[in-house]
C-alpha positions in Angstrom: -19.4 -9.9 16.5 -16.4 -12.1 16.4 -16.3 -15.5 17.9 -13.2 -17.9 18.3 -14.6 -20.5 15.4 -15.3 -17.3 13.0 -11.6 -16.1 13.4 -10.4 -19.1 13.3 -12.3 -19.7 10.0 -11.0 -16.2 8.2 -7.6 -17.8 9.2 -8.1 -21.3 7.4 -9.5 -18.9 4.7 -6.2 -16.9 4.5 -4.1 -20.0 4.7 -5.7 -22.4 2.3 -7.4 -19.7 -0.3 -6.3 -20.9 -3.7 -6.2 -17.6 -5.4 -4.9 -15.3 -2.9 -1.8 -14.1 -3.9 0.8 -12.8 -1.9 -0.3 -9.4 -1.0 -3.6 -10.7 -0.7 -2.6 -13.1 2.4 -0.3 -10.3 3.8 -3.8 -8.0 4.1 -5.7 -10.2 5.5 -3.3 -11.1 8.1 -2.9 -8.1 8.8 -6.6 -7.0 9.4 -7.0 -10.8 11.4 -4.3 -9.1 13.4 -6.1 -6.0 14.2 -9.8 -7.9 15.2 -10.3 -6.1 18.6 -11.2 -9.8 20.2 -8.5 -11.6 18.8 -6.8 -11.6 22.5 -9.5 -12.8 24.1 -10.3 -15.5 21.0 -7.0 -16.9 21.2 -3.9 -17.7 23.3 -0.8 -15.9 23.3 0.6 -19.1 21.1 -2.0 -18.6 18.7 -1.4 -15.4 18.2 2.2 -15.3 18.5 1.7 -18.5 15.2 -0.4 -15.6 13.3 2.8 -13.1 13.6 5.1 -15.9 12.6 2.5 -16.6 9.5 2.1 -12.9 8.3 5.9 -12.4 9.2 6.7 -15.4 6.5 4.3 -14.1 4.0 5.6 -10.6 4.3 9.1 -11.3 3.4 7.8 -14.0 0.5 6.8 -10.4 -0.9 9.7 -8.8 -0.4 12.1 -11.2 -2.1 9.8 -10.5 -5.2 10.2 -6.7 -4.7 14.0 -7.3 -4.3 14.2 -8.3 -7.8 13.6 -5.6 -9.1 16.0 -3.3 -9.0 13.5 0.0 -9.5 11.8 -1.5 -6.0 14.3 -2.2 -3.5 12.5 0.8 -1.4 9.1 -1.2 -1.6 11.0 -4.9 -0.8 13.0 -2.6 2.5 9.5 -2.0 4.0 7.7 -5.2 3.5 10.9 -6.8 4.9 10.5 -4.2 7.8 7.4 -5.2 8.6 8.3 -9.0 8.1 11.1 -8.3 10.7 8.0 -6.8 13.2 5.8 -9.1 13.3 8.3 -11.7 14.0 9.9 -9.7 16.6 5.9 -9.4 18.2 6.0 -13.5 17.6 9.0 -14.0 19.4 7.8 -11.7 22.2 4.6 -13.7 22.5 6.0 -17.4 22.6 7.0 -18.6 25.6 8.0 -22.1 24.7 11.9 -21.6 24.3 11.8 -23.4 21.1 9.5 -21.6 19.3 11.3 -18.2 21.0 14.9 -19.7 19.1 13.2 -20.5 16.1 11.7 -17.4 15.6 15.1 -16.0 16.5 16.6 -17.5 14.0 14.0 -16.3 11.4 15.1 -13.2 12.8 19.0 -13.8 11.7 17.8 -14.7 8.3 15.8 -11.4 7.4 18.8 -9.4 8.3 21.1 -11.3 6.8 18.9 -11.3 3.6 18.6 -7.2 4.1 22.1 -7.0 4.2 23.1 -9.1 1.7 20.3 -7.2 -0.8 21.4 -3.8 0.3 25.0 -4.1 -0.9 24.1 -6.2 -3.8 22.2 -3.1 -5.0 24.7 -0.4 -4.1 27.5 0.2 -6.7 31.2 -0.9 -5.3 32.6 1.9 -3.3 29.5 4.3 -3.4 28.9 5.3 0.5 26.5 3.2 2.7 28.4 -0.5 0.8 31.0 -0.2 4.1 30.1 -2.1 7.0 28.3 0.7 9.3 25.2 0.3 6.5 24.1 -3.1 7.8 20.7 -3.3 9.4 21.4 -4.0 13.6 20.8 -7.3 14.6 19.0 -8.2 17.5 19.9 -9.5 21.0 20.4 -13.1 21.6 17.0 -14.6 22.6 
């Protein structure tokens, strides 16, 4: 069974792990995020801070898949998922600081996605006009 202090220490082990790479972090975030008693271990900030974390990690992956050119599919759905859990972050924060920050975490994955997308699309080929950019969301 799962107790606040042994979440709390998988999280620490996430975090500060030396040899975790990338992916690595982004798997164990993601199973930390799926503990059935992680609602009632932590608060809403907490949890809201573990988004925000896997969200950041996430995209750090998909920047290296964007450089690739043969894996700009595999860099579109980690920076989908990056986009997610930052949208659940922003969700869960109520302090209005933390809700603008993550907003504007939110601005710079699509504006990363957008930029990538027509970097990687010949001139003139269709889906480089405007209508291809990913939607942005809502002023928070």
């Amino acid at each position: 069974m799962h107790t606040r202090k042994s979440l709390i220490r998988q999280l620490k082990d996430i975090e500060e792990h030396p040899h975790y790479s990338e992916l690595a972090r982004c798997q164990r975030y993601y199973m930390l995020l799926r503990t059935p008693v992680l609602k009632s271990c932590f608060t809403r900030e907490e949890i809201a801070n573990i988004h925000w974390n896997y969200s950041v990690t996430v995209s750090g992956w998909a920047e290296r898949w964007y450089q690739r050119e043969d894996a700009v599919a595999n860099a579109e759905l980690f920076m989908q998922t990056a986009i997610r859990q930052m949208e659940i972050a922003q969700q869960l924060y109520e302090n209005p600081l933390y809700k603008q920050m993550a907003f504007n975490e939110l601005q710079g994955f699509y504006l990363r996605m957008n930029k990538t997308r027509l970097s990687h699309k010949p001139a003139g080929s269709p889906g480089t006009e405007r209508s291809s950019e990913v939607s942005k969301p809502e002023t928070g």
